[in-house]
C-alpha positions as CSV (number, residue, x, y, z in Angstrom):
1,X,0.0,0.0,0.0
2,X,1.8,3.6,-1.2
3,X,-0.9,5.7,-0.7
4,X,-1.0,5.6,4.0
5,X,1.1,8.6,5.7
6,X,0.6,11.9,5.4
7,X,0.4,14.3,2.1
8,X,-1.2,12.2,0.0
9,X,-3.2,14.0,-3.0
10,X,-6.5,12.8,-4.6
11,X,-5.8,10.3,-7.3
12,X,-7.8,7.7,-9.4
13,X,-5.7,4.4,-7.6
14,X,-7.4,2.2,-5.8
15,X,-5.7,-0.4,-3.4
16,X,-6.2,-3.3,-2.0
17,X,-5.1,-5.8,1.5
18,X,-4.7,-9.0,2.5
19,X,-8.1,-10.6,3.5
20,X,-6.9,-12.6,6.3
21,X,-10.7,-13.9,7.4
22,X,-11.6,-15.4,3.9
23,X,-13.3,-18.2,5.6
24,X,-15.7,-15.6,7.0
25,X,-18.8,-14.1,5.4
26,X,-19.1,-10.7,6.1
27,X,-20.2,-7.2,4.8
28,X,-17.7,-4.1,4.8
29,X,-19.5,-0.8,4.2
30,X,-17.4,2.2,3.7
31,X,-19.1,5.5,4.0
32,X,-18.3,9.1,2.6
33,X,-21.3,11.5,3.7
34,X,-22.0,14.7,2.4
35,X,-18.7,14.3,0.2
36,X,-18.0,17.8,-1.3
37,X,-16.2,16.2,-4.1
38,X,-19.7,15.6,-6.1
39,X,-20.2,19.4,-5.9
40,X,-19.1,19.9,-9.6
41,X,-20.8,22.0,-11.9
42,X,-23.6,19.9,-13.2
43,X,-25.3,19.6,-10.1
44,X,-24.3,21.6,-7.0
45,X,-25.7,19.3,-4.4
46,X,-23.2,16.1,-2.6
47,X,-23.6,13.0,-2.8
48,X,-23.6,10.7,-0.2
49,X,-21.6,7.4,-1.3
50,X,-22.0,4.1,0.8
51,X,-20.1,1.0,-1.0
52,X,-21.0,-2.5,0.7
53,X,-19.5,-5.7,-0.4
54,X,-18.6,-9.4,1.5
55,X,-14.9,-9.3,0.7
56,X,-13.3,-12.4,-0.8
57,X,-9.0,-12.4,-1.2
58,X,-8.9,-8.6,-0.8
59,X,-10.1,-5.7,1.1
60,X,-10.2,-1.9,-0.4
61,X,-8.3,0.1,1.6
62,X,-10.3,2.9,2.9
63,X,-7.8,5.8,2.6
64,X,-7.0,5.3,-1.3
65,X,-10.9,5.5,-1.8
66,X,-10.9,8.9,0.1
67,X,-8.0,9.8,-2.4
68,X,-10.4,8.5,-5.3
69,X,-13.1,9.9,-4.4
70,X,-11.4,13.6,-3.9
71,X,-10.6,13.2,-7.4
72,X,-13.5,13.7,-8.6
73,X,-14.2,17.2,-6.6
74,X,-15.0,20.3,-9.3
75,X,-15.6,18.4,-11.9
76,X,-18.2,18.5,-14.3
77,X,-20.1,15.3,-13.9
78,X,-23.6,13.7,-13.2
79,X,-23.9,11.8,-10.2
80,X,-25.4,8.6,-12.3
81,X,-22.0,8.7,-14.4
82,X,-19.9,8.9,-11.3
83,X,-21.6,5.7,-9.4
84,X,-21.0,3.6,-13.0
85,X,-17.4,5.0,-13.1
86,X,-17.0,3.6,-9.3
87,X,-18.4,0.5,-9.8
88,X,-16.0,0.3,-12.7
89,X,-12.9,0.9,-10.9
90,X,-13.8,-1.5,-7.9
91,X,-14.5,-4.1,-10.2
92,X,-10.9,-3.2,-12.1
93,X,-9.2,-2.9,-8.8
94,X,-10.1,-6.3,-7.6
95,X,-9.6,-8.0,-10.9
96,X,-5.9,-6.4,-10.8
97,X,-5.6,-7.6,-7.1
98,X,-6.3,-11.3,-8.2
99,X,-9.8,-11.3,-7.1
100,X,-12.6,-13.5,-8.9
């Protein structure tokens, strides 16, 4: 993981940990409320994101999805294309990591 520590900048990379309780089924739900990021030109309210999944060989790491999100303050998009371009990059994150 690069992206932990201080001074970080917003970016579009996504990472990933160890899931050490595979044999486990449970739900992770990460939570950005209110995230000023989705204030962008086309629609000046926030979005709220929650992301839930039951994780198989790897975790996101919640700190490079802050990062990702932040990326996306200011910019000129619609919340609909923003929640496709997520699920996307999770999907493409996971698949990089090795998961199924």
């Amino acid at each position: 993981m690069t992206l932990l520590g201080p001074g970080q900048k917003a970016g579009k990379k996504l990472e990933n940990f160890p899931n050490h309780h595979q044999s486990r089924d449970y739900v992770v739900t990460l939570e950005s409320r209110s995230l000023p990021a989705f204030a962008g030109n086309c629609q000046p309210d926030s979005l709220p994101v929650t992301i839930q999944y039951t994780p198989e060989e790897k975790i996101l790491e919640s700190k490079s999805l802050k990062l990702y999100l932040w990326s996306y303050r200011d910019q000129p998009v619609f919340h609909e294309h923003v929640t496709n371009a997520i699920l996307d990059d999770l999907i493409k994150s996971w698949s990089l990591a090795g998961v199924k």
